[in-house]
C-alpha positions in Angstrom: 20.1 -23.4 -5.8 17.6 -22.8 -2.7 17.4 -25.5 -0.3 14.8 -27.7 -0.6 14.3 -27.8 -4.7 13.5 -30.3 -6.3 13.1 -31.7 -10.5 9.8 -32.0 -11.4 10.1 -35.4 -12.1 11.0 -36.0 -8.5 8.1 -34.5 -6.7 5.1 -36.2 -5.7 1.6 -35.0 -7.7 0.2 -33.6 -4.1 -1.3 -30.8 -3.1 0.5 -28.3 -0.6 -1.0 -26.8 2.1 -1.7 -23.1 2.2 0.7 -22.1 4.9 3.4 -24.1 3.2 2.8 -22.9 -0.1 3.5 -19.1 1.3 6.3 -20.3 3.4 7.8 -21.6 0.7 7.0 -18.4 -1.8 8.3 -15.9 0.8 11.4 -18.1 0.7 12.3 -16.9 -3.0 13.0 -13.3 -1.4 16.9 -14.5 -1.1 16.3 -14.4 -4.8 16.0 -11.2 -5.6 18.2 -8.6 -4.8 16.5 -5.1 -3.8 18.6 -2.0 -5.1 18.0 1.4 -4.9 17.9 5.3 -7.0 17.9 8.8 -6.3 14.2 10.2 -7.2 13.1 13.6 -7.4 10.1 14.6 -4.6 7.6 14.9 -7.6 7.8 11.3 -8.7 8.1 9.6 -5.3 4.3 8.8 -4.6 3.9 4.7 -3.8 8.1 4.4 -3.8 9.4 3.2 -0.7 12.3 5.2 1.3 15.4 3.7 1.3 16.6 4.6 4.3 16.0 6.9 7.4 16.1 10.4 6.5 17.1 13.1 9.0 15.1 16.6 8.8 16.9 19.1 7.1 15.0 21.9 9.8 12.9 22.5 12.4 9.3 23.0 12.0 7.9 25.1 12.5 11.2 27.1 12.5 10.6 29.5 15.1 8.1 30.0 17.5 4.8 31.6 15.3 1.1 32.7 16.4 -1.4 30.0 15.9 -4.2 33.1 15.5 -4.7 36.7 14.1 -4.3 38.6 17.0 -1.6 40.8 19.2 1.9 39.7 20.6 1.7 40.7 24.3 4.2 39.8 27.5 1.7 37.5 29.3 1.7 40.2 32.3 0.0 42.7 30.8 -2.8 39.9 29.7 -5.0 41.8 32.0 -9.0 42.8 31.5 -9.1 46.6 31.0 -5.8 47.2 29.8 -4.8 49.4 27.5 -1.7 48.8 24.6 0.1 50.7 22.7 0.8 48.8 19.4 4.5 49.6 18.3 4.9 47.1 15.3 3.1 44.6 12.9 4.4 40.7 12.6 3.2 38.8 9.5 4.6 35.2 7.8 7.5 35.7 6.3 8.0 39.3 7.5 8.9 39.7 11.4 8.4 42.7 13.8 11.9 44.5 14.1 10.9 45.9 17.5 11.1 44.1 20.5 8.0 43.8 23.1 7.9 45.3 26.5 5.6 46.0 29.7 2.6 48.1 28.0 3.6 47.3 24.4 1.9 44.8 21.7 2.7 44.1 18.1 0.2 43.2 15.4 0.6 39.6 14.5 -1.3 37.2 12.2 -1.5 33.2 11.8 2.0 32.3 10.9 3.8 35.2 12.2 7.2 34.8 13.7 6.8 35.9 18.0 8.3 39.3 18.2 11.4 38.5 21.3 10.0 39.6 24.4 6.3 38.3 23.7 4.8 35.1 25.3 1.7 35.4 24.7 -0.4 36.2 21.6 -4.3 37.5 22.5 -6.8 36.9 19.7 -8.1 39.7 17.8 -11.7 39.4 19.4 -10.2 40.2 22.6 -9.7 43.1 22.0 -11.0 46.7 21.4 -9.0 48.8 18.6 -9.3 52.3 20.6 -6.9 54.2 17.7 -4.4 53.2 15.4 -1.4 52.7 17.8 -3.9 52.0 21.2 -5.9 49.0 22.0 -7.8 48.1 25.2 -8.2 44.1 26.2 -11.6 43.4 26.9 -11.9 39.6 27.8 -9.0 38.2 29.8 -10.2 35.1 30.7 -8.2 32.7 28.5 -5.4 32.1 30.6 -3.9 28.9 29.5 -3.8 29.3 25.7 -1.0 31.2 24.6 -1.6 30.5 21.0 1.8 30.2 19.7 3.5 27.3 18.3 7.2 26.5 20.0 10.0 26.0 17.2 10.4 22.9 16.5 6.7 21.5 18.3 6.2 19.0 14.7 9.5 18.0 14.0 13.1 19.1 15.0 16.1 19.5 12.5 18.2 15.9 13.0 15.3 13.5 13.5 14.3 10.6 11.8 11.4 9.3 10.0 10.2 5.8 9.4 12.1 3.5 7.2 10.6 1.8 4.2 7.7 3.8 4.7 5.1 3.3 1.4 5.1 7.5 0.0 1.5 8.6 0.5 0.5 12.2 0.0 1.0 12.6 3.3 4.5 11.1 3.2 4.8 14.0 0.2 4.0 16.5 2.1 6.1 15.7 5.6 9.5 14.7 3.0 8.8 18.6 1.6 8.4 20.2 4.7 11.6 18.6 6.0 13.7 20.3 3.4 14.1 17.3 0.2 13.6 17.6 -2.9 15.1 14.2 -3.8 16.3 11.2 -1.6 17.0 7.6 -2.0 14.5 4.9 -2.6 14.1 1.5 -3.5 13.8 0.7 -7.2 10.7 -1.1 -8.2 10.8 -4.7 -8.6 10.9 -6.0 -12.6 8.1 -8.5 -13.1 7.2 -10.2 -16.1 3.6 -11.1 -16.4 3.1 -14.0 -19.7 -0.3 -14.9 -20.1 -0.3 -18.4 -22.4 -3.4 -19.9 -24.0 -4.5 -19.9 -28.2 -7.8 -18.2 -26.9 -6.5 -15.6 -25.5 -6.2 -11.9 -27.6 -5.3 -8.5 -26.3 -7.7 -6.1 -25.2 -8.9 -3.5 -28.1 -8.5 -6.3 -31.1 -12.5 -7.4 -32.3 -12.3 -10.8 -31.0 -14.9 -13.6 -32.6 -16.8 -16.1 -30.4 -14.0 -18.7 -30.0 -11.5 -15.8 -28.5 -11.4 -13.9 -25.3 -9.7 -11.2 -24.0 -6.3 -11.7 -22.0 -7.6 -9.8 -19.1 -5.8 -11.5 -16.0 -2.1 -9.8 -16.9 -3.7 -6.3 -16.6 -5.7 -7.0 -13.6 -2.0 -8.7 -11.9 0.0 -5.8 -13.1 -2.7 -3.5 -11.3 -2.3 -5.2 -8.4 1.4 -5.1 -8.4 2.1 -2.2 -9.3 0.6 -0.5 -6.0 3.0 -2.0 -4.3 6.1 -0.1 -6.2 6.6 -3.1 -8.8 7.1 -2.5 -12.9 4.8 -5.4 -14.4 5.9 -5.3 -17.8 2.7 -7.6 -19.8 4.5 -9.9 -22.1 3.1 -10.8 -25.5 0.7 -13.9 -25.7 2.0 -17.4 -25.4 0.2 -19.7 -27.6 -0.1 -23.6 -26.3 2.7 -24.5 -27.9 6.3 -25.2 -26.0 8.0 -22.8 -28.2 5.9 -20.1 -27.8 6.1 -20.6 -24.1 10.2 -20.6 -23.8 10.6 -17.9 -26.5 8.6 -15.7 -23.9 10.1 -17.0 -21.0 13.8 -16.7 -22.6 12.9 -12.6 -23.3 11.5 -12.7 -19.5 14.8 -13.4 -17.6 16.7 -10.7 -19.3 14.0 -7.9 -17.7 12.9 -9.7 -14.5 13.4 -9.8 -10.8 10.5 -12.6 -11.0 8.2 -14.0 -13.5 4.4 -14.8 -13.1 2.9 -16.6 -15.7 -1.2 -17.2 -16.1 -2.3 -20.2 -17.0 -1.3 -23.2 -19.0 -0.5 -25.0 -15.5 -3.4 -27.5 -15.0 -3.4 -31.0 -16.1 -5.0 -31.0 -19.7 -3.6 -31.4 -23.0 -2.3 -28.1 -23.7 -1.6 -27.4 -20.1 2.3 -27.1 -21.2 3.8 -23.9 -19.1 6.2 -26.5 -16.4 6.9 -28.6 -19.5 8.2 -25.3 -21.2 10.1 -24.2 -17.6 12.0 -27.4 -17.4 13.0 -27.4 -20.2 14.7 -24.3 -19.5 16.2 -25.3 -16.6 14.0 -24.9 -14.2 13.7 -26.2 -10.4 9.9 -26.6 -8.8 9.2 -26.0 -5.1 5.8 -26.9 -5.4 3.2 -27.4 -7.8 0.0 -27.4 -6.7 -1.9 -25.8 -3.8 -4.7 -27.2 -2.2 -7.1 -24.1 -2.2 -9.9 -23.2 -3.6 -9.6 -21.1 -6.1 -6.3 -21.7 -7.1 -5.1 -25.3 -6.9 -3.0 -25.2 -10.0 -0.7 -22.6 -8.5 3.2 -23.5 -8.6 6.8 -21.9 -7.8 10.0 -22.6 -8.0 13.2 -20.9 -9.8 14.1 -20.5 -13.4 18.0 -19.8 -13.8 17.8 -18.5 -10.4 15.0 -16.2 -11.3 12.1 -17.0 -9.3 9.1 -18.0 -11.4 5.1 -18.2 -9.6 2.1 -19.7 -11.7 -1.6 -18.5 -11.4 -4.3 -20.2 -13.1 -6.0 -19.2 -15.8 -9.3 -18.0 -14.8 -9.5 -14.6 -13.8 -11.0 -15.1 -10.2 -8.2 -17.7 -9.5 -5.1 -15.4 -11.0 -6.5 -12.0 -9.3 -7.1 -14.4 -5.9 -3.5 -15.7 -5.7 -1.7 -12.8 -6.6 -3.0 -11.3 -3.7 -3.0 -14.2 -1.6 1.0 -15.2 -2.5 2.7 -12.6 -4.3 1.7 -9.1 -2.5 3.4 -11.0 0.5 6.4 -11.6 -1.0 6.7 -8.0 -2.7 5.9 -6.4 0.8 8.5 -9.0 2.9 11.3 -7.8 0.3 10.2 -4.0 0.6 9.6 -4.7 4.3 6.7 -3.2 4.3 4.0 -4.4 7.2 1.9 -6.9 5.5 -1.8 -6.7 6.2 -2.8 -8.8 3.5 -4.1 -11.4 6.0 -5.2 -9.0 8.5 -8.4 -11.5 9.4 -11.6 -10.2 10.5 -14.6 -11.6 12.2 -18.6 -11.1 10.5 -21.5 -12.8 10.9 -23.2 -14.3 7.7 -26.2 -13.1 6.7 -27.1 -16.7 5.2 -26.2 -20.5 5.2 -23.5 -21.7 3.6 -22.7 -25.6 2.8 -20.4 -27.7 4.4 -16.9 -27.2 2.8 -14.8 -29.6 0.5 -11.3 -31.0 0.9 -10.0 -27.6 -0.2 -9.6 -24.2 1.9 -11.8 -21.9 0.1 -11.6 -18.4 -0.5 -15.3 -17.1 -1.0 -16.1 -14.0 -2.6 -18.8 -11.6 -0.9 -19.4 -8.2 0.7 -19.4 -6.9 4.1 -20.6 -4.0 5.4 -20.3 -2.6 8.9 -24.4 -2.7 10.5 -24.4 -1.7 14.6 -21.1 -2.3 15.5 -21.0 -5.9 13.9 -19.7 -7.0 10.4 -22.2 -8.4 8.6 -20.9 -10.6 5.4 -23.0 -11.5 2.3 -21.4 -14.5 -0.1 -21.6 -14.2 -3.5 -24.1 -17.5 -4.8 -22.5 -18.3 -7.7 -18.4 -18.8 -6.9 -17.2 -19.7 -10.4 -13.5 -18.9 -11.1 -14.5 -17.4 -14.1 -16.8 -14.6 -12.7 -15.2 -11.2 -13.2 -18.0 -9.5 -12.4 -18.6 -11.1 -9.2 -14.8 -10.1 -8.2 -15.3 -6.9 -9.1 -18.3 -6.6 -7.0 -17.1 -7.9 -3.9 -14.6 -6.3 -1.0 -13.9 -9.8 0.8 -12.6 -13.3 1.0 -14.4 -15.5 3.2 -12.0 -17.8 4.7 -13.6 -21.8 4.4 -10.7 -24.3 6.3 -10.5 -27.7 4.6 -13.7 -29.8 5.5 -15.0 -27.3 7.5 -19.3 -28.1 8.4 -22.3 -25.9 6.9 -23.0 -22.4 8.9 -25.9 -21.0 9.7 -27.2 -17.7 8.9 -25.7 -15.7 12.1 -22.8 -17.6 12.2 -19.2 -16.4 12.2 -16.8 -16.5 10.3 -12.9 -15.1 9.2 -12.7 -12.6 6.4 -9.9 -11.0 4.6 -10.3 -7.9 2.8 -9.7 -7.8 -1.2 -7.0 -5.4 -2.7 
């Protein structure tokens, strides 16, 4: 069991800190174990590499015109003269003669450099005179050679980054170096188990008292960008039952369990009732931010186990704030999740609670300066106004009213 756990029953109701709540998440990584498969190049986009990879070839693999042109020896690169064209170079299909002092071949973009050659003069250099004779007319590029050395991107042998996330551009240096499959970390199982008797699934025709379990997809989103397989777990109603029956089916798939809501302090609030009774060990159980405060973590049978509220804001808020750390420490990839930023507010904003507060707004980039506008209304409920915004505003505990003008810390939403 991880150092430092604790029963339920013996921690004190406080709040934890920010910092120590992500310390203490990031410390469930010796938790999960990080394996890895063989993947074809087609399916690789947003995997991460396994290991370093060595080029399979040179590129480019020989030295090749940059331009439509002629393949000269550099000493005949003289105004006035005259050429006698003895071959034709194009990609994929090389001159078989070699150059020498008076002779050019025909090469285009691409084109393997015909031995003897050192030079390539672009095509509006030069005056065609016949079909085998042509005359230079402007000599006066003298440091361009316009051919690309074997090897000038990348040499056979040499390494790329490890753990690197596969972009497109990832795609298309792993297929230029020679793979068409290579080793990569398998994605992380996570169970997402949303848990409340108001909640239905998207696509059923919900009445008034009902609303649509939208949190798990929005989680699952998130995650999955990062090279996880969320797997959305039927609804838990408020019962204890419910809750272990889904929790039980959870550990058999799961590298870690989230579950969404159920974890504040009212009467059907029963998800770390249901978790103990499985077995389960708490690190901490609240968190004293804003939104987010009913947050927990700790270890169920050794799987680690993280709980978001239940309003959407809150859920979509932590995730980002707690768990894309802990997926991007275990896949070692650099985490810029709290990359902070500084912007000006274009309004005032009150004097700040007890509570470090994440406001939603938008900033935008006017002369040079980041200018940030906060959303008024900052319900935890507010979908909308999530999906409308592109930043946190960073409030610390207590912190006084600013003006309009002011600055302040930002983080960028996922």
């Amino acid at each position: 069991m991880a150092e430092g756990l604790a029963n339920l029953s013996e921690i004190k109701k406080k709040l934890t800190n920010f910092d120590e709540a992500l310390r203490l998440i990031l410390s469930l990584k010796k938790n999960i174990k990080i394996k890895s498969e063989r993947i074809n190049l087609t399916k690789s986009i947003g995997r991460i590499l396994a290991r370093n990879l060595l080029s399979l070839c040179d590129s480019p693999p020989m030295d090749v015109s940059s331009m439509d042109g002629y393949a000269i020896n550099e000493k005949d690169h003289i105004k006035e003269n005259t050429l006698e064209v003895i071959d034709e170079s194009s990609a994929g299909r090389p001159a078989k003669k070699k150059i020498s002092t008076g002779k050019a071949v025909r090469i285009f973009t691409g084109a393997c450099v015909p031995e003897g050659a050192n030079k390539v003069i672009i095509q509006e250099n030069v005056r065609v005179l016949t079909k085998n004779k042509i005359q230079i007319i402007d000599a006066s590029d003298l440091t361009n050679l316009f051919i690309r050395k074997k090897g000038t991107d990348f040499k056979k042998g040499q390494y790329i980054g490890l753990n690197k996330l596969i972009s497109p551009r990832e795609l298309l240096l792993l297929a230029s170096m020679g793979y068409e499959e290579f080793e990569v970390i398998k994605k992380i199982k996570i169970s997402v188990i949303s848990v409340g008797n108001e909640l239905i699934k998207p696509g059923i025709k919900k009445n008034k008292n009902k609303v649509y379990a939208s949190n798990a997809y929005g989680i699952a989103g998130l995650l999955n960008k990062y090279s996880c397989e969320c797997k959305i777990m039927p609804i838990s109603y408020d019962t204890v039952p419910s809750i272990k029956k889904n929790l039980i089916n959870a550990l058999r798939y799961s590298d870690l369990i989230i579950t969404v809501g159920g974890a504040s302090v009212g009467n059907y609030d029963l998800v770390k009732t249901a978790i103990q009774k499985i077995g389960a060990k708490f690190i901490f159980e609240k968190v004293n931010i804003k939104p987010g405060k009913p947050t927990f973590a700790g270890l169920l049978q050794q799987t680690p186990i993280i709980g978001l509220p239940g309003n959407p804001v809150s859920s979509y808020v932590c995730a980002q704030l707690f768990i894309i750390p802990l997926i991007k420490e275990l896949l070692s990839l650099q985490n810029e999740t709290y990359k902070l930023f500084t912007a000006c507010l274009n309004s005032k904003i009150p004097r700040n609670g007890s509570r470090m507060h994440f406001m939603r707004g938008n900033v935008l980039l006017n002369k040079s300066k980041n200018i940030v506008k906060p959303k008024k209304n900052q319900d935890s409920s507010l979908v909308k106004t999530l999906q409308e915004s592109n930043c946190l505003i960073i409030r610390p505990p207590h912190d006084h009213a600013k003006l309009m003008g002011d600055e302040v810390d930002i983080i960028k939403l996922i």
